[in-house]
N, C-alpha and C positions, 0 to 999 in steps of 0.2 A: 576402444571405447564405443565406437560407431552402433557395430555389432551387439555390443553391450548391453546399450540402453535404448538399442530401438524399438519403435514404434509405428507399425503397420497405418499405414494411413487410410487403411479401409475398418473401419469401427466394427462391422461385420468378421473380422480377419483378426483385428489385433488383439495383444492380450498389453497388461498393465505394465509399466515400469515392473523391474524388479526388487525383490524385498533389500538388494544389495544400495540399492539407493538409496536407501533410508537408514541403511544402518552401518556404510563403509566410510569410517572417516575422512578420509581422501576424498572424496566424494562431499561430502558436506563441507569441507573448505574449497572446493571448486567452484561450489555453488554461490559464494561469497562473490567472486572473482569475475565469473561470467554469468551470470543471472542477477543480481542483483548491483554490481556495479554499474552496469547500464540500464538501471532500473530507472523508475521514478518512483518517488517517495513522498508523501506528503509531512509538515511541518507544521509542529503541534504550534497554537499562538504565544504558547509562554516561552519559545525561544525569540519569538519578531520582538526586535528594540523599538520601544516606546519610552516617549516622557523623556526622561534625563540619560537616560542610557541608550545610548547611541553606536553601543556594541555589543553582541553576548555570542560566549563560543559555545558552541553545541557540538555533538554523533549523533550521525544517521542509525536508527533502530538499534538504540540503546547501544551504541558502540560497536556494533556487530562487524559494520562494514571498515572500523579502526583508522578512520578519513579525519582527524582533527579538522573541525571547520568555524567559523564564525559566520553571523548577519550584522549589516551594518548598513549605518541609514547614511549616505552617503551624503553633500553640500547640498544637491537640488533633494532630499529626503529621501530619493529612489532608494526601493531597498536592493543590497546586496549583499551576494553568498561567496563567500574567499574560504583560503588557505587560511588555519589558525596556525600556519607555521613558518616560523621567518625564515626567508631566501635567505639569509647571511651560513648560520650554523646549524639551523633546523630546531632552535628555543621553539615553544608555543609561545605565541603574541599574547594571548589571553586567557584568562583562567579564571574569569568572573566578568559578570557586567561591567563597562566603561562608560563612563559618561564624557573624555575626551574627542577631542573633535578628531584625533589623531592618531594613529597607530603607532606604539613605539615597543622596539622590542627591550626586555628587561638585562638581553645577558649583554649587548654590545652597543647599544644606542639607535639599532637603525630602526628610520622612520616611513612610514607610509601616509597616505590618504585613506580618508575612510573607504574610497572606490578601489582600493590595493595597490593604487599606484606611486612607486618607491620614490621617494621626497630626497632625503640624505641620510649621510652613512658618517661616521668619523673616521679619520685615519686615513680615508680611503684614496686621498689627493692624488696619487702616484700609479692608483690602480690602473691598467691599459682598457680600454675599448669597456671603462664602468660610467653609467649604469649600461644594462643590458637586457630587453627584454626579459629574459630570466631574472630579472631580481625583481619585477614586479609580485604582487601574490596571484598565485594561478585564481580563475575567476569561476565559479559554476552558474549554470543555467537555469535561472528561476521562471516559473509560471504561475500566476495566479487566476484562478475560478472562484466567484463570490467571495466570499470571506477566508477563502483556504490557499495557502502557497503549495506548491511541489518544485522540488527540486532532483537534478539529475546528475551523477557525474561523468558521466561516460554516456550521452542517450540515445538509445539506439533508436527509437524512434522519437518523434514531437508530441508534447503531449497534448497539443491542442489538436490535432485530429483522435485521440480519446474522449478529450470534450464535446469535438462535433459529434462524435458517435452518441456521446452521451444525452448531451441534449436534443438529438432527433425525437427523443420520449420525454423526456424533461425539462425540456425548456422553458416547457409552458412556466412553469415552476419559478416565484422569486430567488432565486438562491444567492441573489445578492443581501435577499433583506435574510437571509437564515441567521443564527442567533449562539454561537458556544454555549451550552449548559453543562456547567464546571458539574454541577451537582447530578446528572444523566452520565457522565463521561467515567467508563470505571476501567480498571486493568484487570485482566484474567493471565493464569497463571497456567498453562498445559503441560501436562505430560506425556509428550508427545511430538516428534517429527514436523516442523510447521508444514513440509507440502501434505503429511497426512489431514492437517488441517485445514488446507484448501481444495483437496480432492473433496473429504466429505462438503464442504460448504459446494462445492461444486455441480453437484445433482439434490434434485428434489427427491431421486427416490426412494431415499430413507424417511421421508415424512410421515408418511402411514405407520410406520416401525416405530419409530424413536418421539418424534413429535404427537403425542394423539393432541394438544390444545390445539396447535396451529394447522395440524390436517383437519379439524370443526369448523375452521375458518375461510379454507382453501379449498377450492375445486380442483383437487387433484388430476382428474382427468383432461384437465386445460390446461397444466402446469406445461409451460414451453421453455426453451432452450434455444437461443439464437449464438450465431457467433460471428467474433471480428478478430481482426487480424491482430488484435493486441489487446484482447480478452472477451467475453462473454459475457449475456446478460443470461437473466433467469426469469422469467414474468409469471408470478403468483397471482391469480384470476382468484377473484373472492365468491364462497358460497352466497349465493346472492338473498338468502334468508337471513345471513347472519356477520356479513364482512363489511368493513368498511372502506371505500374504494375509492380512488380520485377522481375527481371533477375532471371529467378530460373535456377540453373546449374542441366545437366543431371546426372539422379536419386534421384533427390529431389521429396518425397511423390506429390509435387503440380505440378513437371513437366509437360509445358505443357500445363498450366492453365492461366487466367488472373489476376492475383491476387493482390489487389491492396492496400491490410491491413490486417493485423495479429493484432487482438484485444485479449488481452491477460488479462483474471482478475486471479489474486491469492488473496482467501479467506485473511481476508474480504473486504479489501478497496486498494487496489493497482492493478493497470490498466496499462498494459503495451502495448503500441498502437506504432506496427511497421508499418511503409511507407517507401516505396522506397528512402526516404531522413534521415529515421535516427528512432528514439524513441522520444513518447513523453509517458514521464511517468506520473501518473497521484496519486496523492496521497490522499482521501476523508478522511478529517479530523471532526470526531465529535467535534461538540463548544456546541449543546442545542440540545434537542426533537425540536425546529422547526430550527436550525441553523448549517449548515456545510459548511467547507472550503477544497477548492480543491488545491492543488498547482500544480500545470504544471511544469514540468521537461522537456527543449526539448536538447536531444543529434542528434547532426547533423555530417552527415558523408558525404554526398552527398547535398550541399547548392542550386547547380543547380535544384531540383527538389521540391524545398521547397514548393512552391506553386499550385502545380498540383496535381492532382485527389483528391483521397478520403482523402490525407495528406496536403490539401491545405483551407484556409476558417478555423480552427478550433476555429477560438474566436464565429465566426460566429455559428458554430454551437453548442459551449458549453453554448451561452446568449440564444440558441430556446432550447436547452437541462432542463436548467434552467427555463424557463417559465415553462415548461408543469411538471415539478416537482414540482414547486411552486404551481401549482394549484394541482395535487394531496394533498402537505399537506393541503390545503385548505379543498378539498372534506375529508381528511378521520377524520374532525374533526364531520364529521355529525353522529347525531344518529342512521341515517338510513343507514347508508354505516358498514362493517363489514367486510368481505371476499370478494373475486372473485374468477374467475375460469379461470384457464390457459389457451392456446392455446396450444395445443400437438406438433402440426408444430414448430411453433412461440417462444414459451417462455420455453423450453426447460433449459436455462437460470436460470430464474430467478426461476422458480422450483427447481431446483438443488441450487442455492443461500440459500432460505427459507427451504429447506430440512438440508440443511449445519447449519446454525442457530439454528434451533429447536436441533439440535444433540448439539451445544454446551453449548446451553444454558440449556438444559437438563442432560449437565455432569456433 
């Protein structure tokens, strides 16, 4: 597999993952396993228990990663991310909202805390060396940034050094005071491979091709590519005739600039896309080898600028995003298609995307 799915680490030299990665099943349930198990993920708010419900079980990206889980607000309120499945026989605890102080499971009586830790069991007087670490429910590791949680089950890195990277440019930025607008927040439906979906989102230089509204907006020839060890930014500079760009306060790295979007991906499918009007988060969910869903997240802070420059048109530009990735799956079902070969300038990106990949999939 080494051999397989390498990737030259000189941009100059390498050429793309292969078409076999996108379309060998085996390969697409690997992906499950070692790429997105020690993902991070972010956590829509209609799973966080509020109010009278004080449990709800949820899946990570639409069941994809097939992890039963629950949130639960535990005695001091902290919230917490468990096992939806009981130590006793492996029942699910939960299968809707609870408003119980208490975890109880339905097939055999045993009980927990709402922090997972295992209370009593019936029957069990006689058991040797019970309770046992093991019958606690296994715990995952929560983060919160502004108004938004992620969660990790396996994390191979911390995600609050994503955050310091993130906010070296955004800081400035309330994103405490950012805002869920249920009615900006939509789902898209692809036909298509989800890393074909993050490759394209991953270079600007289909803009001039595919995008003519937001290349009118865009100074293409400023459009940059930075990278970090656990994703990549994308920095969209506004035509300064016609964009509209954020207030950057002095000694901000961009002081001075026209800047008109902070595209922001963390490994592997999480898009964090800031505009002078707020975040729209962007979350690519694997369904099949040729099927992924995207859900749009928009946090608004600023409603007056909703619709202007490169943060303005986004359905517009997610349904031309979608064709042309549609038709990649199309082309790389061909016998005669295999590799490509990067642009050095250009795709920067999506080389460091497929260099990221071969590395996990390779662990």
């Amino acid at each position: 597999m080494a051999s397989r799915f390498h990737v030259d680490p000189d941009i100059t030299k390498a050429s793309t993952l292969p078409a076999a990665f996108y379309t060998d099943p085996e390969v697409f349930d690997g992906l499950r396993e070692k790429v997105f198990r020690p993902s991070w993920q972010y956590i829509h708010p209609q799973c966080l228990p509020a109010g009278e419900n004080r449990a709800i079980p949820f899946s990570l990206l639409d069941g994809y990663l097939k992890v039963p889980l629950l949130l639960s607000r535990a005695q001091d309120d902290a919230l917490v991310c468990l096992s939806n499945v009981c130590t006793h026989r492996g029942n699910l605890l939960l299968t809707g909202p609870s408003g119980s102080r208490k975890l109880v499971c339905g097939y055999h009586g045993r009980r927990f805390a709402l922090d997972g830790t295992f209370e009593f069991m019936p029957e069990f007087e006689q058991a040797a060396a019970f309770p046992s670490e093991c019958d606690h429910l296994p715990r995952f590791p929560l983060t919160p940034w502004g108004p938004m949680w992620f969660i990790s089950l396996e994390p191979a890195f911390p995600f609050h050094k994503v955050v310091q990277w993130m906010e070296e440019r955004v800081g400035f930025l309330p994103i405490q005071d950012f805002k869920l607008a249920g009615e900006r927040s939509k789902t898209y439906e692809v036909k298509a491979h989800w890393a074909l979906y993050c490759d394209n989102y991953l270079e600007g230089f289909h803009i001039p091709f595919v995008h003519k509204a937001l290349d009118a907006v865009l100074d293409y020839g400023q459009y940059d590519t930075l990278l970090s060890e656990h994703g990549s930014l994308q920095i969209g500079h506004a035509d300064a005739r016609s964009g509209s760009c954020f207030d950057l306060p002095p000694g901000h790295v961009d002081f001075g600039k026209n800047v008109a979007a902070y595209y922001y991906w963390v490994f592997p499918n999480l898009m964090f896309n800031f505009y002078p009007w707020g975040l729209s988060l962007n979350v690519v969910v694997p369904v099949s080898r040729t099927q992924t869903r995207v859900h749009f997240s928009s946090y608004v802070w600023d409603a007056s600028k909703l619709e202007e420059g490169a943060g303005g048109g986004l359905d517009r530009v997610e349904l031309e995003d979608e064709a042309v990735v549609e038709g990649v799956q199309q082309g790389i079902q061909s016998p005669f298609y295999d590799r490509g070969r990067f642009s050095p300038t250009r795709e920067k990106g999506v080389h460091h995307f497929h260099r990221m990949l071969a590395k996990y999939m390779h662990a």
